[in-house]
Each structure stands twice: as structure tokens, then as C-alpha cells.
C-alpha positions in Angstrom: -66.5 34.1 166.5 -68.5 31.1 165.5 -67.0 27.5 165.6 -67.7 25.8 162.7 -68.5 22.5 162.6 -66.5 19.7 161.4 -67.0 18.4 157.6 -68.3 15.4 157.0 -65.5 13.1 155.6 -67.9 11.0 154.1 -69.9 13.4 152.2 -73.2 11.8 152.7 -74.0 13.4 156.2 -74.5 10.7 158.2 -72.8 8.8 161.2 -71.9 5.3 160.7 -71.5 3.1 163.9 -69.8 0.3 162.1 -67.0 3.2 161.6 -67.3 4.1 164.7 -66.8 1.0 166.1 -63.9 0.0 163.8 -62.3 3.3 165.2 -62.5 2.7 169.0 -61.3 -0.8 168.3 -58.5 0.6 166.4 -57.6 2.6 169.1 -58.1 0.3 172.1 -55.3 -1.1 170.3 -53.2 1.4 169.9 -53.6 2.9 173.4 -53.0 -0.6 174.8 -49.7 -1.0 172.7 -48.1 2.2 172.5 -49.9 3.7 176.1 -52.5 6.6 175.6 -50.1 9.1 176.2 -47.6 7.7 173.1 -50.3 7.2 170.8 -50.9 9.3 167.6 -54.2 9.9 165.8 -52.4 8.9 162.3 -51.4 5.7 164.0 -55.1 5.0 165.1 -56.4 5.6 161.5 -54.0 3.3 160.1 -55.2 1.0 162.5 -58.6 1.4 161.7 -58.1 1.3 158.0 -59.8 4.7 157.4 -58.7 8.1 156.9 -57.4 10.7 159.6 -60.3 13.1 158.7 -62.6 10.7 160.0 -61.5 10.1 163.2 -61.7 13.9 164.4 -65.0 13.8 162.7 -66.4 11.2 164.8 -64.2 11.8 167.8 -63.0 15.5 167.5 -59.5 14.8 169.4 -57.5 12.1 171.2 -58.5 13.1 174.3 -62.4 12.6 173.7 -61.2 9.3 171.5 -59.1 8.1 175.0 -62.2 9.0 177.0 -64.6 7.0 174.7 -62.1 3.5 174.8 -61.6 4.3 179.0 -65.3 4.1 179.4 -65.5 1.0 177.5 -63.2 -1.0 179.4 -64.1 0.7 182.5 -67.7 0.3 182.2 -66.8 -3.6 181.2 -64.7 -3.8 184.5 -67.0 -2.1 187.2 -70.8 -1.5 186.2 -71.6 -5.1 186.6 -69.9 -4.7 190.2 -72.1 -1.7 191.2 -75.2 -3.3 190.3 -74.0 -6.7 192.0 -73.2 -4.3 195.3 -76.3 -2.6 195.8 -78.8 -5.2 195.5 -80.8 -6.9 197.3 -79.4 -10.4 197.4 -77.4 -12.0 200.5 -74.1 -11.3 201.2 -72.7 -14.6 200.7 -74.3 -15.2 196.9 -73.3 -11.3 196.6 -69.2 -12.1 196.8 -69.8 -15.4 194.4 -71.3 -13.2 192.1 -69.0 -10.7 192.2 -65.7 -13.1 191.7 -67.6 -14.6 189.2 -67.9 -11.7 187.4 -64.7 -10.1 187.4 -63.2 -13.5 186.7 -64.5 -14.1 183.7 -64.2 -10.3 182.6 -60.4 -10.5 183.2 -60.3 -13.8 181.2 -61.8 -12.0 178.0 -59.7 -8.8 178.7 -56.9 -9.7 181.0 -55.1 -6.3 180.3 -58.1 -4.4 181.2 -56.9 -3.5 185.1 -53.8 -2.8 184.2 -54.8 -0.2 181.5 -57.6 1.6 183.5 -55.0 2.3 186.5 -52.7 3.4 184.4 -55.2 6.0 182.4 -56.5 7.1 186.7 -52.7 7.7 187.4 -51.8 9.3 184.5 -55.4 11.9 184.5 -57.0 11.7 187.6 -60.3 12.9 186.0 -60.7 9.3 185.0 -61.6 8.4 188.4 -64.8 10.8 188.5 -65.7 9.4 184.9 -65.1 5.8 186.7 -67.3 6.8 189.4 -70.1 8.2 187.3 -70.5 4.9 185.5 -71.2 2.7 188.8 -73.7 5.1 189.8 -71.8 7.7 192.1 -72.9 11.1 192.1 -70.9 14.1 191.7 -71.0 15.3 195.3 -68.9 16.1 198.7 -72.0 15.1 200.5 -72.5 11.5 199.6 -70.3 8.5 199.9 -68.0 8.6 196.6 -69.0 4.8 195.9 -72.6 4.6 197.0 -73.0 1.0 197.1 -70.3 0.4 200.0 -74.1 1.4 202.5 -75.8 -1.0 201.1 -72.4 -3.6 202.0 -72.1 -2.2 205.6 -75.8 -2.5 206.4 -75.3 -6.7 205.3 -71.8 -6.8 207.2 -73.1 -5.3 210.1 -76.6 -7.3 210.1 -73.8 -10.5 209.8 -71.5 -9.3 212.7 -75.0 -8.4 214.8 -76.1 -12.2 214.3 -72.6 -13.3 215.1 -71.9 -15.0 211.8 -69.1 -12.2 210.9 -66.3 -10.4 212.4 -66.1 -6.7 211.9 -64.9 -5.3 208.7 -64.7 -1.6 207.2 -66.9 -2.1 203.9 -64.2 -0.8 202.2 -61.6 -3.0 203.0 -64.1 -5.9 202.2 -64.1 -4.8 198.4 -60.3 -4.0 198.5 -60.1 -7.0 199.4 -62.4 -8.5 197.9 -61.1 -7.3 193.9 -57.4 -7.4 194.7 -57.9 -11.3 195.3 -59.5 -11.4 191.8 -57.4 -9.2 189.9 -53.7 -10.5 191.7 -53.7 -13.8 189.4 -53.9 -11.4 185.9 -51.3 -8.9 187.5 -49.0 -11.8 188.3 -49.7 -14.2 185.4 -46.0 -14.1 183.8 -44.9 -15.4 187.5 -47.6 -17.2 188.1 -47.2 -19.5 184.6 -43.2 -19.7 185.4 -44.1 -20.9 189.0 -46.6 -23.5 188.0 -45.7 -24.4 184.7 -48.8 -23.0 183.0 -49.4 -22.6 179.2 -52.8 -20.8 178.0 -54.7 -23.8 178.9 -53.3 -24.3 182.2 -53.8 -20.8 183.0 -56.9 -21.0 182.3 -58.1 -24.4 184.0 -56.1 -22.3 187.1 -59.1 -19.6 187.2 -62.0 -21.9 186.6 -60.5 -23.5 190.2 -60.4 -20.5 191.5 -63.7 -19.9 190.7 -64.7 -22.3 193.3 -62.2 -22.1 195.4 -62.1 -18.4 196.0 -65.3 -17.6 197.5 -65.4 -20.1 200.3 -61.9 -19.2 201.0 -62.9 -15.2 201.1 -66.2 -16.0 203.6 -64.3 -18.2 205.5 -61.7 -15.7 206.5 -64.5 -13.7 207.8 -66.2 -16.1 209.5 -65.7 -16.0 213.3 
């Protein structure tokens, strides 16, 4: 039996990426309010402002729709980090650049870790799409984050010269991440603790811009 193909909602034939748009905004929303699992297609087309018809038409399903907005805020979250990883600069200027990053990434979208564990928990196939977008290929023969070699060839080179002490590559990023991410996870406390409005919080991170990667070396350095 043949599948036949979706009618155009908009009877003109062609795809418009404004709509498009409108409707992966929409849903970010909705999956971010309601979670992914609790969200509704009507509820995403009200959201959106358009019809129902049009968001299996540009989307087909929810599933393909949830998989469209996780590679958005994934991408946002961990491409820049992959690229920053496996290049060629030195390790010190590598870990400024990477707190730098994610910093200001979770200031823009401070839900954004929160949300993508979430989806990985909730359908582990999220964390081969994950993987796919920092440049990990889909095999049992190669090193599932590919850019944790080119971190153990500068950590080792560091700990050779005596400038380092030793450290799995892996625990470095854990590491690494977790101290950028822990100030979003904990803000409610965090604001309560130290008496932080919007502003506050965010003079907080600028510090810890500065602060954190001197603090991070320095617990490395022997």
C-alpha cells in the first residue's frame, strides 16, 4: 500500500520557515511548561497561533516535533563545546573558553540543562542524537565523545612537563561542566542564600566568569 503524502494546509505548496519557526518556538514552550511527555499537539498549535493541520504537515508527529526542539537546545548547549575540545588551542585558554561559553549560554537559556537531561532520561535515544551533533560517530569502535583524545594528549603533555597532576579526561569535563551548570541548577537556593534578585544573579555569573577558571586550573596545578 502506498503512503500518501500529507496535504498541504496552506494550499499553495510551499514550506514557510517563518511558520516553521513560529511552531518550534511554540513548542519549546509548551514542552518546557507542561514536559514533552504532557504536551499535546492542539496545545502547541494554539501556542503557535496556527492550525493543527499544519503542525503534522511540517512536523508529521510529536515525536519528530520533540526531536526537532531537543536538537535545538542541545545543539545550543554542546556544539560549541565540541569544537572548543578538539582544537588546537592550549589547554589553559581551552577551559576559559569553554566556561565562557556555557556561561553565557545558560544565562540566555538557563532551563536548557535541565530540559535536555530530562528528554536523555526519559528516551535514551536522545543521547545518540546528542552525540551526533558534537561530532561522535555511530560506532563501538571509537571513543563515544571523540574530543576527550584530543583532551588527554594536552593533560598528559601538562602532567609529562610537570605543570599538571593526573586526571582521567573524562573527569576533567565532568568536572569541568558540573561547575558551570551547578549555579543554574541551584539558583532558587542560591538567590535565598545570597539575597539575589535578577540583577544580582546575574552580576554573580559575570564574577564567576573570572573567578572560575583560575580556580578550576589551580586545583590541577601541582
Amino acid at each position: 500500500m502506498v503512503k500518501q503524502p500529507i496535504a498541504d494546509p496552506t494550499g499553495d505548496g510551499d514550506r514557510d520557515d517563518t511558520t516553521e519557526t513560529k511552531i518550534l518556538d511554540a513548542a519549546h514552550a509548551v514542552f518546557l511548561r507542561v514536559g514533552t511527555a504532557g504536551a499535546r499537539m492542539q496545545e502547541i498549535a494554539d501556542e503557535a497561533g496556527v492550525n493543527k493541520a499544519l503542525l503534522h504537515y511540517y512536523f508529521r508527529s510529536k515525536e519528530r516535533l520533540a526531536a526537532a526542539v531537543f536538537e535545538r537546545v542541545a545543539r545550543g548547549l554542546f556544539a560549541r563545546l565540541g569544537m572548543v575540545a578538539m582544537s588546537d588551542i592550549d589547554l589553559e585558554t581551552k577551559v576559559r573558553r569553554i566556561i565562557a561559553a556555557y556561561l553565557d549560554e545558560f544565562v540566555r537559556t538557563p532551563y536548557a540543562p535541565g530540559y535536555v537531561i530530562c528528554e536523555m532520561n526519559q528516551n535514551p535515544d536522545r543521547a545518540q542524537q546528542l552525540l551526533s551533533m558534537v561530532g561522535a560517530p555511530v560506532s563501538d569502535t571509537v571513543p563515544a565523545v571523540p574530543f576527550l583524545g584530543a583532551l588527554a594528549k594536552q593533560i598528559d603533555e601538562r602532567v609529562a612537563a610537570g605543570q599538571m597532576r593526573p586526571i582521567a579526561p573524562r573527569q576533567f569535563l565532568a568536572n569541568l561542566v558540573s561547575l558551570c551548570v551547578f549555579p543554574f541548577a541551584a539558583r532558587p537556593m542560591l538567590s535565598v542564600v545570597f539575597r539575589m534578585d535578577d540583577a544580582g544573579f546575574r552580576e554573580f555569573i559575570e564574577e564567576r566568569k573570572a573567578v572560575l577558571p583560575e580556580f578550576f586550573l589551580n586545583a590541577l596545578r601541582p
